[in-house]
Backbone bond lengths (Angstrom), bond angles and torsions (degrees), N, CA, C in turn:
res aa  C-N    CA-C-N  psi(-1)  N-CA   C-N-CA  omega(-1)  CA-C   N-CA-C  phi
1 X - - - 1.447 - - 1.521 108.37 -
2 X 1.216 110.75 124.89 1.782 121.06 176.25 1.907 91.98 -58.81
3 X 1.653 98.99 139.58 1.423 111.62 157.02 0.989 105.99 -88.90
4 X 2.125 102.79 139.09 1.318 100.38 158.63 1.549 123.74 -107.91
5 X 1.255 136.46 174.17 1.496 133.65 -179.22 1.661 94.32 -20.39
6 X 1.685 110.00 164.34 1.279 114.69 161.69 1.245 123.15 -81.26
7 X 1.570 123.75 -48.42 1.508 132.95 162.92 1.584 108.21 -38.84
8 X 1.043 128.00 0.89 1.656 115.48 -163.65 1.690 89.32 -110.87
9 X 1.704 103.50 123.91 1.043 129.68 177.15 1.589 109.05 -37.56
10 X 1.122 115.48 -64.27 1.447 139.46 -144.43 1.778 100.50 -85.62
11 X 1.238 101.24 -10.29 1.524 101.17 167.25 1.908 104.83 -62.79
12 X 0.976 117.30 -73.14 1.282 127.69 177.18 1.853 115.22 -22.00
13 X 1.430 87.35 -58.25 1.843 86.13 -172.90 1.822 99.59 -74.05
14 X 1.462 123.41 -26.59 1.109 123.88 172.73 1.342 107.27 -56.27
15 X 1.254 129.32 -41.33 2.149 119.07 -147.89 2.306 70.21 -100.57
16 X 1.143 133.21 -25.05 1.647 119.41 -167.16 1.220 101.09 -71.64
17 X 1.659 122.09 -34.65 1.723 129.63 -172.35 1.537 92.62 -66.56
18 X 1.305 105.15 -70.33 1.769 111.56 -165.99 2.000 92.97 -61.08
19 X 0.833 138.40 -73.17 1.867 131.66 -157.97 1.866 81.02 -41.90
20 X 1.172 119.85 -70.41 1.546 121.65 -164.60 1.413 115.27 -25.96
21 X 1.081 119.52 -41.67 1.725 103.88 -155.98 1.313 123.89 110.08
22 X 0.891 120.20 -173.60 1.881 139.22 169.05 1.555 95.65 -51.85
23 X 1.544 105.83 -68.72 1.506 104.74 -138.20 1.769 88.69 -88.01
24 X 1.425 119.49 -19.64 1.305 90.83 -161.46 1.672 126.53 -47.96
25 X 0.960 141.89 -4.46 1.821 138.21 -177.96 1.297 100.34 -148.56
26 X 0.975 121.36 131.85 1.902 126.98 155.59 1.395 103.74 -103.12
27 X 0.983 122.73 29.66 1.192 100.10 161.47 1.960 108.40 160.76
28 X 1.631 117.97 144.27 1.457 120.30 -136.85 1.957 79.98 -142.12
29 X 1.710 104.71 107.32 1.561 87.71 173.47 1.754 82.60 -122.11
30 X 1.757 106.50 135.22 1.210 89.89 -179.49 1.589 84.09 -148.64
31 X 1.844 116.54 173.97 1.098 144.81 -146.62 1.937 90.33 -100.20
32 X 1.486 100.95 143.16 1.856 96.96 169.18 1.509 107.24 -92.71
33 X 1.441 143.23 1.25 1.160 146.14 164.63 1.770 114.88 -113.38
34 X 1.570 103.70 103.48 1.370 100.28 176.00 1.213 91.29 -136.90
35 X 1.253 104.45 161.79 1.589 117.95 152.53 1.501 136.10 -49.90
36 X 1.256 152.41 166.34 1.620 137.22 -170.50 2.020 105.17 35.72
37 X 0.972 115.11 -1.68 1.795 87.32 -157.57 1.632 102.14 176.83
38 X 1.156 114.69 108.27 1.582 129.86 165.78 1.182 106.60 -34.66
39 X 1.383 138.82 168.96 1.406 142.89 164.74 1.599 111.25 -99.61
40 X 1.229 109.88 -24.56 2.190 116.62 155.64 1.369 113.77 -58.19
41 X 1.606 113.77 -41.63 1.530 129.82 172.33 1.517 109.27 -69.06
42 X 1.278 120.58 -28.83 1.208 107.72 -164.04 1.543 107.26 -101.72
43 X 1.421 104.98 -15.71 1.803 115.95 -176.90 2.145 86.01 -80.37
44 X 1.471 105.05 -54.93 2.000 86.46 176.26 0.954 124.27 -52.44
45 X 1.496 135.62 -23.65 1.236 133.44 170.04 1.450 129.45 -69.58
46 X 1.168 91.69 -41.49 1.831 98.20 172.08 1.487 118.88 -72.16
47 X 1.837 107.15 -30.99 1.241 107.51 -168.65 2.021 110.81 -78.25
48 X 1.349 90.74 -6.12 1.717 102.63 -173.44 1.516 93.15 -70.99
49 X 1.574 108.74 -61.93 1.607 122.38 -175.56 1.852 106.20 -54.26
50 X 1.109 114.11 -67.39 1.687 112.82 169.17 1.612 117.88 -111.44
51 X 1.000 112.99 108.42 1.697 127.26 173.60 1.173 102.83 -28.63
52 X 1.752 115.13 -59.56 1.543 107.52 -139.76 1.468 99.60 -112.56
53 X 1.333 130.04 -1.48 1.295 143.73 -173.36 2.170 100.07 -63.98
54 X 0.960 92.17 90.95 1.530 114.52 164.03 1.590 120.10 -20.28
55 X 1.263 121.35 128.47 1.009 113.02 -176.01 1.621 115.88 -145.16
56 X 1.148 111.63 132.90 1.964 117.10 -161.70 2.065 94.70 -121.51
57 X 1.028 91.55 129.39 1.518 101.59 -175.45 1.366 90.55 -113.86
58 X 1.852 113.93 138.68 1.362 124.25 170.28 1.320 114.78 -118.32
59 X 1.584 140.50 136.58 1.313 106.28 -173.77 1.727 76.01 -154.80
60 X 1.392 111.86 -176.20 1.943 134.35 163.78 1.453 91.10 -121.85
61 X 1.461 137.28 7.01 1.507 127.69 -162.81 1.432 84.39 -139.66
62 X 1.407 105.17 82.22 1.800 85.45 173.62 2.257 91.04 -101.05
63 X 0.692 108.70 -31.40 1.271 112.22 -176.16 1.854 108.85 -23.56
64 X 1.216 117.65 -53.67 1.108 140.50 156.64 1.562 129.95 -40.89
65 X 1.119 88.66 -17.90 1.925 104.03 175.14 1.373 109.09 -144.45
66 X 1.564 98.48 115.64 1.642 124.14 -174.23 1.555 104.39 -73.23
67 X 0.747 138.81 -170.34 1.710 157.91 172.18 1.264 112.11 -94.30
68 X 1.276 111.33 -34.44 1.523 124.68 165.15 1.234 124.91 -94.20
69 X 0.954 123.64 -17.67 1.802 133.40 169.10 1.880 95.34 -82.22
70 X 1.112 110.70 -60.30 1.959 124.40 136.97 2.209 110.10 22.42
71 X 1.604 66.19 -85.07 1.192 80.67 -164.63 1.324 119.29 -76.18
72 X 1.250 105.29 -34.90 1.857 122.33 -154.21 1.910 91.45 -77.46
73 X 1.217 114.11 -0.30 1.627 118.93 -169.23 1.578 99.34 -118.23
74 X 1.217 127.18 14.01 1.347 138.67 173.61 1.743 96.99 72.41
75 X 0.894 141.40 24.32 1.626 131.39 165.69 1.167 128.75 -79.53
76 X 1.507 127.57 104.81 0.897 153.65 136.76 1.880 121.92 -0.12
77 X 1.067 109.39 -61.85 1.611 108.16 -164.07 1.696 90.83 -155.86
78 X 1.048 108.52 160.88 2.107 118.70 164.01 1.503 95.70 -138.84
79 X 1.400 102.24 116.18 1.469 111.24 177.96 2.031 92.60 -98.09
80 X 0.612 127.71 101.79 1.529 125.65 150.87 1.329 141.53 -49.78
81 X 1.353 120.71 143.93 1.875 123.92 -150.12 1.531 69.12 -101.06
82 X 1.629 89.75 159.31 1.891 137.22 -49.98 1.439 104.38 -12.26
83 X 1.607 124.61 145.52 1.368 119.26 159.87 0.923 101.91 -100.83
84 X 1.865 136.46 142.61 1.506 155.18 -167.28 2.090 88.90 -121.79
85 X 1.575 84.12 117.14 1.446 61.18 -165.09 1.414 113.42 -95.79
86 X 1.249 108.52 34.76 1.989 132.70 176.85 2.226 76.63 -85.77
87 X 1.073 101.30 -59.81 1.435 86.18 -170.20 1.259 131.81 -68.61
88 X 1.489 125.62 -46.69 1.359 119.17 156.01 1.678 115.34 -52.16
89 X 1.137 140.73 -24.45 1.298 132.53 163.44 1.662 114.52 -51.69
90 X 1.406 98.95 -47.78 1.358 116.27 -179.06 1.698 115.21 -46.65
91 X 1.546 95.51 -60.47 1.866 117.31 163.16 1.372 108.91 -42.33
92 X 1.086 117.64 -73.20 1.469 110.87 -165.61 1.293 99.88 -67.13
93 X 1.474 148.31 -72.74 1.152 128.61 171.73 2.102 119.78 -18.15
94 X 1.453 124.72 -26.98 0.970 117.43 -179.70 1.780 122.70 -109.20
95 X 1.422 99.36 1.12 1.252 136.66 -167.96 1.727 94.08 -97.81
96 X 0.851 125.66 -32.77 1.931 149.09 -144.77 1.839 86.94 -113.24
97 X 0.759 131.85 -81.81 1.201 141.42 169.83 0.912 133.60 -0.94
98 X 1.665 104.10 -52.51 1.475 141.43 -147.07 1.784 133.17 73.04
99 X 1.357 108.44 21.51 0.869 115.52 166.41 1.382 146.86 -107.15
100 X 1.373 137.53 97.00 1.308 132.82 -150.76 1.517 124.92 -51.81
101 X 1.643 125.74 116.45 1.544 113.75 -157.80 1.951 92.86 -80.54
């Protein structure tokens, strides 16, 4: 696994996914604007470490993220701001499944 900076948040939940195992997370809902690390960047990173480990992108900027930029970054679903959370329930329930929302 490439290191990233130390200050960068997302190092941490990165080396907890990979130390964990298989089972450690079913499932990764994360933001496309963070600090240290995109949330497209951060769904390729995890998806390098676990293939099949699920991934829900949240953003108010979806304009910026294609379906194909989407996918090719291991993402799963784009729930879009405001989150309703009848709908992200909905996602992960279809995300959980195996079915792409």
């Amino acid at each position: 696994m490439d290191r990233l900076p130390k200050d960068n948040p997302a190092q941490a939940d990165l080396e907890q996914i990979y130390k964990g195992g298989e089972r450690a997370k079913d499932l990764v809902i994360t933001d496309l604007t963070m600090p240290g690390m995109s949330g497209d960047k951060l769904a390729s990173e995890l998806t390098k470490i676990r293939p099949n480990l699920p991934v829900i992108l949240c953003s108010g900027f979806s304009r910026d993220m294609t379906k194909a930029a989407a996918e090719s970054a291991g993402i799963k679903a784009f729930v879009p701001k405001p989150i309703r959370k009848d709908n992200l329930a909905a996602v992960i329930r279809q995300v959980l499944a195996g079915s792409e929302a």
